[in-house]
Structure formats: C-alpha cells, structure tokens
C-alpha positions in Angstrom: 177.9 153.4 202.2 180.4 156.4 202.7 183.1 158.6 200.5 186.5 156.6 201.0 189.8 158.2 201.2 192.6 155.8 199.5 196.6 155.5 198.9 196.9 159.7 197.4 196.3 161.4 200.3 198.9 159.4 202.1 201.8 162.3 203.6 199.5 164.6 201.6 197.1 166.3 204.1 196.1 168.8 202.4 192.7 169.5 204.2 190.5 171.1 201.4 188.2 168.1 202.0 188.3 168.9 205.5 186.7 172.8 205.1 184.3 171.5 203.0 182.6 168.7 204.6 179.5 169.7 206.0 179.5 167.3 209.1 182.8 167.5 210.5 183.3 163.7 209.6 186.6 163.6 207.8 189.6 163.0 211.0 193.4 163.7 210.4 195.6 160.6 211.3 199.0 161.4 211.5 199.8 160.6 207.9 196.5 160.4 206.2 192.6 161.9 206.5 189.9 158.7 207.3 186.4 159.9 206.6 184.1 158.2 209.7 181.8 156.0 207.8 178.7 156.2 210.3 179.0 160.1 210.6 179.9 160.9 206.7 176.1 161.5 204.9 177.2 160.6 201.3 176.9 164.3 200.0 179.9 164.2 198.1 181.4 167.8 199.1 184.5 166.5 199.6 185.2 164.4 196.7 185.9 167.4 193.6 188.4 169.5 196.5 190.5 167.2 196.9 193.9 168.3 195.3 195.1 164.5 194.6 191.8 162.7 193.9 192.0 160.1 196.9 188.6 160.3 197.5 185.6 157.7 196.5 182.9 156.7 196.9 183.0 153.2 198.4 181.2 151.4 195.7 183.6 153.7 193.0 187.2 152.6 194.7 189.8 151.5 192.6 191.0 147.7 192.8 194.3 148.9 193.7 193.3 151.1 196.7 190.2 148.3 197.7 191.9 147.8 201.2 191.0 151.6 202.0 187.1 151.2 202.1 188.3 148.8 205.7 190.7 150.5 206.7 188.8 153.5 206.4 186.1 151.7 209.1 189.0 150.1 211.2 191.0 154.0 212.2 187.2 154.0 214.2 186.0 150.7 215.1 189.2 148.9 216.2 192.1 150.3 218.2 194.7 151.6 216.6 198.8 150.7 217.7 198.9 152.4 221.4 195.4 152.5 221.9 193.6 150.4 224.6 190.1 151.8 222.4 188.4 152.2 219.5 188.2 156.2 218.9 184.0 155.0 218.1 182.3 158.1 216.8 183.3 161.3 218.3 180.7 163.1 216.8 183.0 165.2 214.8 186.7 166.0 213.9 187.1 169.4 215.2 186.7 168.6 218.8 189.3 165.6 219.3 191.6 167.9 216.6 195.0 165.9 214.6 195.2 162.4 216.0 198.6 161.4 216.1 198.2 157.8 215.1 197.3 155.9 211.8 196.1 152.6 211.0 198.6 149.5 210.4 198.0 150.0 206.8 198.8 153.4 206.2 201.8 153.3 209.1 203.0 150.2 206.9 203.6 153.0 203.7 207.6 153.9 203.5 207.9 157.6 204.6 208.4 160.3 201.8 211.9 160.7 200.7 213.5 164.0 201.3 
C-alpha cells in the first residue's frame, strides 16, 4: 500500500508534499505529482501539507478519484506517451528532477482556463 495523489493536484503543483517527504518518493509530472508506490514507506508526511487535499492513502481514495491509485503505479511501471521505458524506480525524485510528461489520464484533463 502507498499515499495516492488524485484529480486536486492536477495544474496545481504546489510541492509542500514534495519538502516533506522523507524519501524523495513523490516525482513531478508535467501537470501533476505521482508518489512511487514501491519507494513511498506509508509515513503519511505528506498527506496534512498538501494545500488541496489530493492526497490518500490508497485504501482511503475517493470513488470519484479511484482511477488514481493505477495511474499512480502506471507514471512508473508502464511507459508513458514518448517513452520507449518505464521510468521503474529511480531511487528518488531529486536526481531525475521535473519530468516533462504525464500519464494518459492526467494528459486527458482539459488545461486550466486563463
């Protein structure tokens, strides 16, 4: 089991979650944050910082936002539009930095209007 990230944080980014996890394991898409399921250790840091309460733990999502907890795993395990791999497990968000590139789902959201 891991923390989640759902539909909220979506063209949010606000990256409080980020400076408080204690593993590194939360990565920045290009519109949203995907916590790494196999690196994330369940402590729950990042869940009270976040500004738009997108985060969950996966047993505590929403109905409405149930897709997250898979897309969540696919961001690592599958490969995302213009990749020929899975990103896998890094071992931590800092040193592969913003990822310019989201999974289907999230790209799928319309953009903010201005």
């Amino acid at each position: 089991m891991a923390y989640v990230i759902a539909e909220p944080c979506i063209d949010v980014l606000d990256r409080a979650c980020v400076e408080e996890c204690p593993v590194d394991c939360i990565y920045e898409g290009d519109r949203a944050l995907y916590i790494h399921p196999d690196e994330c250790v369940d402590c729950g840091a990042c869940e009270p910082v976040c500004p738009v309460d997108a985060i969950f733990y996966e047993d505590d999502v929403p109905p409405e936002w149930s897709a997250f907890i898979a897309d969540n795993t696919h961001f690592f395990e599958k490969p995302l539009p213009g990749q020929t791999e899975a990103f896998g497990s890094p071992g931590g968000a800092t040193k592969v930095g913003r990822l310019a590139v989201d999974t289907p789902l999230v790209a799928r959201y319309p953009p903010p209007s201005a």
